[in-house]
N, CA, C and O atoms as a Maestro MAE file, in Angstrom:
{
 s_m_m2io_version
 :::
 2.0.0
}

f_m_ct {
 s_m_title
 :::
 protein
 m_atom[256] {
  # First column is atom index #
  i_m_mmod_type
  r_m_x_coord
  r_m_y_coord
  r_m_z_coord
  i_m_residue_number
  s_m_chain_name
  s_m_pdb_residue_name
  s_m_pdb_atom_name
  i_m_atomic_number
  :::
  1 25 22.083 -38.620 5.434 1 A "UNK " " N  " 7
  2 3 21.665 -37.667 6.440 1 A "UNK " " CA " 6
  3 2 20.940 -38.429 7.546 1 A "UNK " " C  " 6
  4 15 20.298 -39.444 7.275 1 A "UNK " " O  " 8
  5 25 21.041 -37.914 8.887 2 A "UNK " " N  " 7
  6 3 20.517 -38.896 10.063 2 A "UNK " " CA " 6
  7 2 19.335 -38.424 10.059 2 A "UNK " " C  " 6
  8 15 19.071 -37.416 9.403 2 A "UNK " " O  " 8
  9 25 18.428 -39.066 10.782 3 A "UNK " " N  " 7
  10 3 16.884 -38.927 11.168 3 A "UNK " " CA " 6
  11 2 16.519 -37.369 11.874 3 A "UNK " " C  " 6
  12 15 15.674 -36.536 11.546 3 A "UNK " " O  " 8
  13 25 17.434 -37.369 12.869 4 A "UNK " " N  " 7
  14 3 17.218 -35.944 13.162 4 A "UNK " " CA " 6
  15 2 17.705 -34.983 12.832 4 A "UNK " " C  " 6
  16 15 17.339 -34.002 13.479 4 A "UNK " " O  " 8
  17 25 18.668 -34.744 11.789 5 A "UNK " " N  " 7
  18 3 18.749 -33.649 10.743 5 A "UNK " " CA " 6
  19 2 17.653 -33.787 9.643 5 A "UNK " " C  " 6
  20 15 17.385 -32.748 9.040 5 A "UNK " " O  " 8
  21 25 17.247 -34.469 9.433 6 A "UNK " " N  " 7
  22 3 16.221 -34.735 8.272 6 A "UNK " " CA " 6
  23 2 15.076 -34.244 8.706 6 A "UNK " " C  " 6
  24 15 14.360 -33.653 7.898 6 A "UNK " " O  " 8
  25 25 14.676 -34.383 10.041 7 A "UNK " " N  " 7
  26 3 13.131 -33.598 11.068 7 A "UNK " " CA " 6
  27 2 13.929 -32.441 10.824 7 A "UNK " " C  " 6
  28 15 13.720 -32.001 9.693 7 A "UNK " " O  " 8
  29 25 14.691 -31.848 11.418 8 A "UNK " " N  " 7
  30 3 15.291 -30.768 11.731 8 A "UNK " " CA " 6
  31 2 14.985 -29.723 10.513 8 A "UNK " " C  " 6
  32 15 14.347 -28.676 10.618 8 A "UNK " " O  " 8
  33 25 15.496 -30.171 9.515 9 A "UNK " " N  " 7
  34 3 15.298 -29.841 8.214 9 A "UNK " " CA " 6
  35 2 14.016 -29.482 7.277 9 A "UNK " " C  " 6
  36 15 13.870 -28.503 6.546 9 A "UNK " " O  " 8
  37 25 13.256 -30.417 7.484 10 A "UNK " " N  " 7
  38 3 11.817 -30.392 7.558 10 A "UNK " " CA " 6
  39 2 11.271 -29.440 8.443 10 A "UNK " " C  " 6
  40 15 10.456 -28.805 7.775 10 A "UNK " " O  " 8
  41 25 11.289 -29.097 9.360 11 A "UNK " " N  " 7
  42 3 10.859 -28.102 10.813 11 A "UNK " " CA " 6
  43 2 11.304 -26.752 9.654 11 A "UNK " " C  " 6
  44 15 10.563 -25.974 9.053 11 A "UNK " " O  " 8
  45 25 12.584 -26.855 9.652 12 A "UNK " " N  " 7
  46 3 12.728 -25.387 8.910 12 A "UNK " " CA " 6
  47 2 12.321 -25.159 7.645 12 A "UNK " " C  " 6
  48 15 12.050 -24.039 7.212 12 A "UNK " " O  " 8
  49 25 12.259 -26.248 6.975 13 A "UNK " " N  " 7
  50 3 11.460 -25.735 5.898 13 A "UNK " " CA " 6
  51 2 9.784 -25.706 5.949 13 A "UNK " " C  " 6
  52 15 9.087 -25.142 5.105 13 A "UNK " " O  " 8
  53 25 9.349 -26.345 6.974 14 A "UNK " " N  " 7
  54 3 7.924 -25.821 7.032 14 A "UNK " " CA " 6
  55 2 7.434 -24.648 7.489 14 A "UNK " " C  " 6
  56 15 6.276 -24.277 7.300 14 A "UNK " " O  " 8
  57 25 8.783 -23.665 8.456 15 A "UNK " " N  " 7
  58 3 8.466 -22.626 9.081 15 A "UNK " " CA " 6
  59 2 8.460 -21.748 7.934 15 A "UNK " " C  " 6
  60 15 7.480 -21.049 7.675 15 A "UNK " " O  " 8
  61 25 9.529 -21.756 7.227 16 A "UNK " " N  " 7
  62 3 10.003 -21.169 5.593 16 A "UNK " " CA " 6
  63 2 8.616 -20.783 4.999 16 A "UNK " " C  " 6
  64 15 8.252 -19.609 4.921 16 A "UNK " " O  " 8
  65 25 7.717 -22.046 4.505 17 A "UNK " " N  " 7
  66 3 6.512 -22.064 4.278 17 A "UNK " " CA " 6
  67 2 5.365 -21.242 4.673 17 A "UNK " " C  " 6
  68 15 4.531 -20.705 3.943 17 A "UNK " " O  " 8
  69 25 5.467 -21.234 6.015 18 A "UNK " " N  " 7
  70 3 4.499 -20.570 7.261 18 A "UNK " " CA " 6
  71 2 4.980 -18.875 6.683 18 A "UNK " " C  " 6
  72 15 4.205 -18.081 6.151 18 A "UNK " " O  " 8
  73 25 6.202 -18.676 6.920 19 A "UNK " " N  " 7
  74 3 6.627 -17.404 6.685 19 A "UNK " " CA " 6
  75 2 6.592 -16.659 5.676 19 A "UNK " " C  " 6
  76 15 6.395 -15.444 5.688 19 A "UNK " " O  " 8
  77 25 6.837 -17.552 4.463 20 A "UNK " " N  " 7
  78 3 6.153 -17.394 2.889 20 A "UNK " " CA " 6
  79 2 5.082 -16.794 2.850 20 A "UNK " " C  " 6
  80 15 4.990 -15.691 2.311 20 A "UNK " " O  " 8
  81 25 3.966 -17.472 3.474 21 A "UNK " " N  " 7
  82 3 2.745 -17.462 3.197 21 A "UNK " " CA " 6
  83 2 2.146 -16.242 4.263 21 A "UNK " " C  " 6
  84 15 1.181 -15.510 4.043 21 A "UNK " " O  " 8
  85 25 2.793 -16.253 5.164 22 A "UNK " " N  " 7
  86 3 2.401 -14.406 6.421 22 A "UNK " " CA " 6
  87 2 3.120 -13.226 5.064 22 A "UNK " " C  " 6
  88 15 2.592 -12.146 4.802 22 A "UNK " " O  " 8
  89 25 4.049 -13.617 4.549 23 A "UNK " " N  " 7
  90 3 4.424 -12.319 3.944 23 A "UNK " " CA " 6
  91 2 3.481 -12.080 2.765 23 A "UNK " " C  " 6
  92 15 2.904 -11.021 2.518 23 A "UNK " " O  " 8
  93 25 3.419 -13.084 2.158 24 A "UNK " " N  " 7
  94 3 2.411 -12.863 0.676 24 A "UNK " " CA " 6
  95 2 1.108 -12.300 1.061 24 A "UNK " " C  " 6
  96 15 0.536 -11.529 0.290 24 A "UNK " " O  " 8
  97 25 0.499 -12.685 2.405 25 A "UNK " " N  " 7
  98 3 -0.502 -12.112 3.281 25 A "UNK " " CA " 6
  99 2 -0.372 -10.699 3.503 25 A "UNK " " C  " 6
  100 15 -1.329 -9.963 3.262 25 A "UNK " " O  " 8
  101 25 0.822 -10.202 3.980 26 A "UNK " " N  " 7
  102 3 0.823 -8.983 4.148 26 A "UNK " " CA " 6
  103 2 1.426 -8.096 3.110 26 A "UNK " " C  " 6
  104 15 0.968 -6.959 3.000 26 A "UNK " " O  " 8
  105 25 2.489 -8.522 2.267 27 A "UNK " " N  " 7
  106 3 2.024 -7.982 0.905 27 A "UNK " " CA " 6
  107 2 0.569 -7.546 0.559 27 A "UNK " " C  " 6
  108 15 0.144 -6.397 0.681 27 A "UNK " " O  " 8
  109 25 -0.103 -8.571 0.133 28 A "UNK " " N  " 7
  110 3 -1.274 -8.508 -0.527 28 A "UNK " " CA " 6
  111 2 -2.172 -7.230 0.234 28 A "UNK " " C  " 6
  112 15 -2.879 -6.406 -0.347 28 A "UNK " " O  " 8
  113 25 -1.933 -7.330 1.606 29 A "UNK " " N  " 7
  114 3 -2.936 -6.157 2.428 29 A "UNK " " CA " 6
  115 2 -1.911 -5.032 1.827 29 A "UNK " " C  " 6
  116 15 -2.237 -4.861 0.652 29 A "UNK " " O  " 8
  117 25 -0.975 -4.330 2.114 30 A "UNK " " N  " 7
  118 3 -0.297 -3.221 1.841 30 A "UNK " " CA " 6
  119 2 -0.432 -2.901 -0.078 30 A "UNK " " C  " 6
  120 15 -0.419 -1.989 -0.904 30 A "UNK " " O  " 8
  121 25 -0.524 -3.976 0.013 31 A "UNK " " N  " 7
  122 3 -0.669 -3.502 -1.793 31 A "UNK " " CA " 6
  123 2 -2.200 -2.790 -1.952 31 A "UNK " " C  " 6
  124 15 -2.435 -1.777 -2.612 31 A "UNK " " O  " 8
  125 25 -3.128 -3.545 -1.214 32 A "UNK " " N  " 7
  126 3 -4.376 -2.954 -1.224 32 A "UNK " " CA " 6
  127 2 -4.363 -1.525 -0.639 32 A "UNK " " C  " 6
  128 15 -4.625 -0.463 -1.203 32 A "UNK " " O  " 8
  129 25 -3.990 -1.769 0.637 33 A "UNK " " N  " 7
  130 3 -3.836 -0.159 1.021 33 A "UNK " " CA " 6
  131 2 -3.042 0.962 0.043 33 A "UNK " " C  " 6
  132 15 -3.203 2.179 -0.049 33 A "UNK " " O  " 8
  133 25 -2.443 0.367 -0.405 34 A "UNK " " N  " 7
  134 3 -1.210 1.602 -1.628 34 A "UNK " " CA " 6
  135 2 -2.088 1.931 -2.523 34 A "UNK " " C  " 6
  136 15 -2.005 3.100 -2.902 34 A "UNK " " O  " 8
  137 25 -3.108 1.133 -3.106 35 A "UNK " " N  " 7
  138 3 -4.334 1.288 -4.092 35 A "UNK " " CA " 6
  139 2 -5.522 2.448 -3.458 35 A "UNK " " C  " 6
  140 15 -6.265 3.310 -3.928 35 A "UNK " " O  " 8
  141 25 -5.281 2.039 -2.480 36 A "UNK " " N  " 7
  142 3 -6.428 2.923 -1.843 36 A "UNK " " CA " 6
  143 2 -6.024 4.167 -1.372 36 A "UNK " " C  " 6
  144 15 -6.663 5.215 -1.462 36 A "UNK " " O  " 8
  145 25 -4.645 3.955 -0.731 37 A "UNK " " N  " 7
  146 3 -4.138 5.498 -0.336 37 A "UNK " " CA " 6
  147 2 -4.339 6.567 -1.986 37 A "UNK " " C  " 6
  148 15 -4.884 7.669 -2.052 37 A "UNK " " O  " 8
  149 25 -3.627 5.692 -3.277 38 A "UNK " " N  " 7
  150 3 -2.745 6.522 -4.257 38 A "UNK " " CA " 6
  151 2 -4.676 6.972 -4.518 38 A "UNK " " C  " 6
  152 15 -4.836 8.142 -4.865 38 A "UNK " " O  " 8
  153 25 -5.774 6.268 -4.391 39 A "UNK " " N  " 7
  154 3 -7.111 6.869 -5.157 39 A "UNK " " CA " 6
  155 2 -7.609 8.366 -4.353 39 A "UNK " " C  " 6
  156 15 -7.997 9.436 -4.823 39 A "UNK " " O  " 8
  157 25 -7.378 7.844 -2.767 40 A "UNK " " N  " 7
  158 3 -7.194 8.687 -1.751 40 A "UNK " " CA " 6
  159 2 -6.467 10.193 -2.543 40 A "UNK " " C  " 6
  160 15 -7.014 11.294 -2.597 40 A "UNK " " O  " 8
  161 25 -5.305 9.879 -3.019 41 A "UNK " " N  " 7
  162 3 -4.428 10.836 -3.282 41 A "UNK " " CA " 6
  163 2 -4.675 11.713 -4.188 41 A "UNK " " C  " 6
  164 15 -4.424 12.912 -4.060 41 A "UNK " " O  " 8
  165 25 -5.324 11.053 -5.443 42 A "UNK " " N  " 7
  166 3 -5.628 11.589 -7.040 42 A "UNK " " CA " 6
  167 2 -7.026 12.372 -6.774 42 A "UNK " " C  " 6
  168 15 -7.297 13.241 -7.603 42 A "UNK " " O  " 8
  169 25 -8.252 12.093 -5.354 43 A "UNK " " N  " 7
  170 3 -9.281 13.010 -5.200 43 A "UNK " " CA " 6
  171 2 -8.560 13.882 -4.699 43 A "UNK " " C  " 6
  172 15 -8.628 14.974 -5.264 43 A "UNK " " O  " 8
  173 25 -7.620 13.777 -3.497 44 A "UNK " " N  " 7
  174 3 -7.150 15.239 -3.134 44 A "UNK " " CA " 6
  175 2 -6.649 16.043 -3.892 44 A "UNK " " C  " 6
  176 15 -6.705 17.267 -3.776 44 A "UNK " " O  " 8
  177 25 -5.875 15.154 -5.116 45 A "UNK " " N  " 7
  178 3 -5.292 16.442 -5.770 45 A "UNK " " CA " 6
  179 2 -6.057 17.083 -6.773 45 A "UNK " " C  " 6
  180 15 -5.745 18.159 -7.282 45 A "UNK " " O  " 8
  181 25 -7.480 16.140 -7.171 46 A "UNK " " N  " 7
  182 3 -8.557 16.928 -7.810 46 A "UNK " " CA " 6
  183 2 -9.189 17.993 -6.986 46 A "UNK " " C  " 6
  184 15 -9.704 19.009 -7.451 46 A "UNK " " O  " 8
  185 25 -9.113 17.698 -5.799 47 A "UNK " " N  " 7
  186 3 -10.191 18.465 -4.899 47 A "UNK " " CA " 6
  187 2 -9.188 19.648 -4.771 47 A "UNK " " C  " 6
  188 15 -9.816 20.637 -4.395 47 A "UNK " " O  " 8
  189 25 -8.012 19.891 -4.923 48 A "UNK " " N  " 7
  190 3 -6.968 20.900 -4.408 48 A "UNK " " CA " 6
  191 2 -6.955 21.519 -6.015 48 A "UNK " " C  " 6
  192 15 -7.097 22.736 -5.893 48 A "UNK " " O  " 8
  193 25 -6.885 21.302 -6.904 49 A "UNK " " N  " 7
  194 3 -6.705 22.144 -8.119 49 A "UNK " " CA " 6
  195 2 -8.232 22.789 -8.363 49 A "UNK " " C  " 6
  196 15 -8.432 23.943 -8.743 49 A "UNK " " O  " 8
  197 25 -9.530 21.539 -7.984 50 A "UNK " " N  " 7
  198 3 -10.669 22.710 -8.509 50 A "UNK " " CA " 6
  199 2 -10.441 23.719 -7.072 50 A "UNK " " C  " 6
  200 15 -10.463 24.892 -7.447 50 A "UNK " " O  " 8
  201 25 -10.253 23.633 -5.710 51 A "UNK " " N  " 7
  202 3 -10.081 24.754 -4.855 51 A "UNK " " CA " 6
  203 2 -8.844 26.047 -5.615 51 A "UNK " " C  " 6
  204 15 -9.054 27.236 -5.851 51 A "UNK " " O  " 8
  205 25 -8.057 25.537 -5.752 52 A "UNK " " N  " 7
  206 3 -7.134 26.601 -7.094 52 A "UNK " " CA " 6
  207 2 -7.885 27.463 -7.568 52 A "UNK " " C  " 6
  208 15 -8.171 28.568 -7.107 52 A "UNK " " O  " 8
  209 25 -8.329 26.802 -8.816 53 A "UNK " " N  " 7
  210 3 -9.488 27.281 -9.725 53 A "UNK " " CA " 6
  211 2 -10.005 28.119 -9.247 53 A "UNK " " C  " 6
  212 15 -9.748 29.236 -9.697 53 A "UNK " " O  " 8
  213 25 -10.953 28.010 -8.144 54 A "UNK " " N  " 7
  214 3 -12.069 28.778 -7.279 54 A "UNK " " CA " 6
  215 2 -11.286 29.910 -7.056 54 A "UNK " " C  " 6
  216 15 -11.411 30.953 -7.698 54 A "UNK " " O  " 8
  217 25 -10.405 29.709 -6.074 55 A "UNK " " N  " 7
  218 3 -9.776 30.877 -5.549 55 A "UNK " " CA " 6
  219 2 -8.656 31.726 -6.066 55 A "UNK " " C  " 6
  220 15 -7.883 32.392 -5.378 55 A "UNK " " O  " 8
  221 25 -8.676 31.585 -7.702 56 A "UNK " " N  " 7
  222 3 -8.090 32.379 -8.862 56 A "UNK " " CA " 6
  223 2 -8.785 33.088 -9.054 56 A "UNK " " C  " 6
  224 15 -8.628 34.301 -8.913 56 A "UNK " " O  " 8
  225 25 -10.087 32.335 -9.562 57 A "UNK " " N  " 7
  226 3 -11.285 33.104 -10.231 57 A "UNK " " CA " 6
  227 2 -12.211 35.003 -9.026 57 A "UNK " " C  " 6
  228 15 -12.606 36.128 -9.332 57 A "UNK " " O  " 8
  229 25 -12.089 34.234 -7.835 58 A "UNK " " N  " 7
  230 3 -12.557 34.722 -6.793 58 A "UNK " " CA " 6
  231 2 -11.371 35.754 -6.886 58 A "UNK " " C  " 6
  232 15 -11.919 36.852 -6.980 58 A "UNK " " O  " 8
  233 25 -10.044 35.916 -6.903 59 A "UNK " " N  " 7
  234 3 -9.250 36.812 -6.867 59 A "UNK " " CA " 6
  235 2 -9.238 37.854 -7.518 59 A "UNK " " C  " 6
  236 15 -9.244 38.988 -7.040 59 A "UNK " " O  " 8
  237 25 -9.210 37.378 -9.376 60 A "UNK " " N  " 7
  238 3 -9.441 37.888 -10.366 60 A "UNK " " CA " 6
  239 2 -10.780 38.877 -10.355 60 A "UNK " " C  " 6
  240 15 -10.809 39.981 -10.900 60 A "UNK " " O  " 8
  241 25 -11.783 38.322 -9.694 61 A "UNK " " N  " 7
  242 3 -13.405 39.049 -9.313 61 A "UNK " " CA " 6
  243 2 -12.689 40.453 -8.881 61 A "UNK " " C  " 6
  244 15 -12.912 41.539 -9.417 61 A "UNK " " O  " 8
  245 25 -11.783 40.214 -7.804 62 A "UNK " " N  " 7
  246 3 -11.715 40.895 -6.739 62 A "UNK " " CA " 6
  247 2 -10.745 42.158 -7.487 62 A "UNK " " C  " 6
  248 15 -11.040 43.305 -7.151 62 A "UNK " " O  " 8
  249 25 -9.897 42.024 -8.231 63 A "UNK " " N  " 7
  250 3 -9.016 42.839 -8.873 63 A "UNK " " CA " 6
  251 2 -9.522 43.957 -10.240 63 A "UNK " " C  " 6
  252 15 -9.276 45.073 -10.698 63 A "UNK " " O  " 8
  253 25 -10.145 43.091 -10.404 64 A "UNK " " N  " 7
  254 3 -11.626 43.688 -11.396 64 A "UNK " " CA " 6
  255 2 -11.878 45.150 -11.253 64 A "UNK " " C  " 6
  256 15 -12.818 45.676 -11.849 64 A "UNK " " O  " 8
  :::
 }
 m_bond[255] {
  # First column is bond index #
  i_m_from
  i_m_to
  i_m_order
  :::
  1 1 2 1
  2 2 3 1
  3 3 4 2
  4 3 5 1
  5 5 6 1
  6 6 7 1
  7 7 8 2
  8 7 9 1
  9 9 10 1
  10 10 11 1
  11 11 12 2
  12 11 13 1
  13 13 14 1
  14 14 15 1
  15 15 16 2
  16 15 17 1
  17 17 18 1
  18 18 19 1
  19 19 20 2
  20 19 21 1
  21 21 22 1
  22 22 23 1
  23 23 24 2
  24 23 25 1
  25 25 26 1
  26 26 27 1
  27 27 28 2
  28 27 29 1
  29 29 30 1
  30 30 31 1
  31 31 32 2
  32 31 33 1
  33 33 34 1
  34 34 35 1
  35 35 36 2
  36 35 37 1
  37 37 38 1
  38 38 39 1
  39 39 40 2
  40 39 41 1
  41 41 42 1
  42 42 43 1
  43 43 44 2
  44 43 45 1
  45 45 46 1
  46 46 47 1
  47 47 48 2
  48 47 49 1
  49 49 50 1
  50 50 51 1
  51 51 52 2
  52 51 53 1
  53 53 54 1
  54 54 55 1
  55 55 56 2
  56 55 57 1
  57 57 58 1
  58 58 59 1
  59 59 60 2
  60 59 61 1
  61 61 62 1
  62 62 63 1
  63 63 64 2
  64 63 65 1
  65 65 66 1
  66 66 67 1
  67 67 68 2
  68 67 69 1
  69 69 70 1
  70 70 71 1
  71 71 72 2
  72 71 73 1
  73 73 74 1
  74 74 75 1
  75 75 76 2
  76 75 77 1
  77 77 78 1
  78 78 79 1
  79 79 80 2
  80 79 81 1
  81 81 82 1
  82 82 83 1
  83 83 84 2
  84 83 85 1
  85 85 86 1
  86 86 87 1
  87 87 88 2
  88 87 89 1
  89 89 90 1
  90 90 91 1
  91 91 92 2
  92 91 93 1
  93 93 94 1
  94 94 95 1
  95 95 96 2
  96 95 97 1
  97 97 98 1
  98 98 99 1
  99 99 100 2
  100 99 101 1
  101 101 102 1
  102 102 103 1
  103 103 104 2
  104 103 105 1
  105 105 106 1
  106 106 107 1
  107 107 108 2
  108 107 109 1
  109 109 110 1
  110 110 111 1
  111 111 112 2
  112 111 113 1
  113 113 114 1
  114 114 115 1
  115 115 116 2
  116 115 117 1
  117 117 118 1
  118 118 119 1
  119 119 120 2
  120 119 121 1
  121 121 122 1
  122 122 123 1
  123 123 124 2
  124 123 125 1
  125 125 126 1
  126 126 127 1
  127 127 128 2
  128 127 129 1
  129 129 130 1
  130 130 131 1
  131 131 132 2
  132 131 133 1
  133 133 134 1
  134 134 135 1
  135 135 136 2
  136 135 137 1
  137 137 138 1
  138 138 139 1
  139 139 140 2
  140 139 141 1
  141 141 142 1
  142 142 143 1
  143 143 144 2
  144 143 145 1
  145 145 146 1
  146 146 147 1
  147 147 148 2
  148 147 149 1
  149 149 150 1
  150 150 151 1
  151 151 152 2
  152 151 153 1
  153 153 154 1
  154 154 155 1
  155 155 156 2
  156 155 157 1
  157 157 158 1
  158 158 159 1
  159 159 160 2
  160 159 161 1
  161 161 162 1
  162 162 163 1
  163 163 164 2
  164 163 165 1
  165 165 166 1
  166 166 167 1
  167 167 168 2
  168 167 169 1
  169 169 170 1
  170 170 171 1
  171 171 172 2
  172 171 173 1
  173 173 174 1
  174 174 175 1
  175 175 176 2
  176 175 177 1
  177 177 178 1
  178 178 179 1
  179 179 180 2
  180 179 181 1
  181 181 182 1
  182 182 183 1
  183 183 184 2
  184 183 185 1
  185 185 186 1
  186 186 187 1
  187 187 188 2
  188 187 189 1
  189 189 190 1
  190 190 191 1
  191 191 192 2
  192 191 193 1
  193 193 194 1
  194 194 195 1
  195 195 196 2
  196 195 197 1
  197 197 198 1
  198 198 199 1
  199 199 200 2
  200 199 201 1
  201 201 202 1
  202 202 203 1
  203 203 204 2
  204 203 205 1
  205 205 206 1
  206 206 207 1
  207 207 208 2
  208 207 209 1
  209 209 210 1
  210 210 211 1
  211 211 212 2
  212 211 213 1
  213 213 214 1
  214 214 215 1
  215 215 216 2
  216 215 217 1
  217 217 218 1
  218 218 219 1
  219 219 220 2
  220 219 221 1
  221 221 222 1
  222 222 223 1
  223 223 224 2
  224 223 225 1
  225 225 226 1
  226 226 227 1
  227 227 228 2
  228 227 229 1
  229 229 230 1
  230 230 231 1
  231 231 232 2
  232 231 233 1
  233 233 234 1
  234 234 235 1
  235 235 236 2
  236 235 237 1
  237 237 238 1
  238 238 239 1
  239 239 240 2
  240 239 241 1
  241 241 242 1
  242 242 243 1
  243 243 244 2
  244 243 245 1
  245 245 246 1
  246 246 247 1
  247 247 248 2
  248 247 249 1
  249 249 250 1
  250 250 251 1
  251 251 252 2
  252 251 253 1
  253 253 254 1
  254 254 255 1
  255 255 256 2
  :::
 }
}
C-alpha cells in the first residue's frame, strides 16, 4: 500500500473513532433521559390513578 493511501486510511479511521465516541456520548445522554422520562412517566401514572380513586369515591358520595 502507498504512503498516501496508508494516511488516507488512517484519516478515516481516526474520524471512525471520533464518531464512535460522539455516538456512545449521545447514546449515553438519551439513555439517561429515557430513565428519567419512563420515572417521569410511572409518577404520572401514580398521580392519575390516585386522581381516579378520588374522583370515584367523590362520585359514589354523590350517588349516595
Amino acid at each position: 500500500m502507498s504512503k498516501n493511501k496508508l494516511e488516507v486510511l488512517e484519516n478515516q479511521i481516526n474520524d471512525l473513532i471520533k464518531l464512535s465516541q460522539q455516538l456512545k456520548e449521545v447514546n449515553e445522554h438519551l439513555s439517561k433521559k429515557n430513565n428519567q422520562l419512563s420515572k417521569e412517566n410511572n409518577q404520572l401514572s401514580e398521580n392519575l390513578d390516585i386522581a381516579k380513586d378520588g374522583i370515584s369515591k367523590i362520585i359514589k358520595k354523590y350517588k349516595n
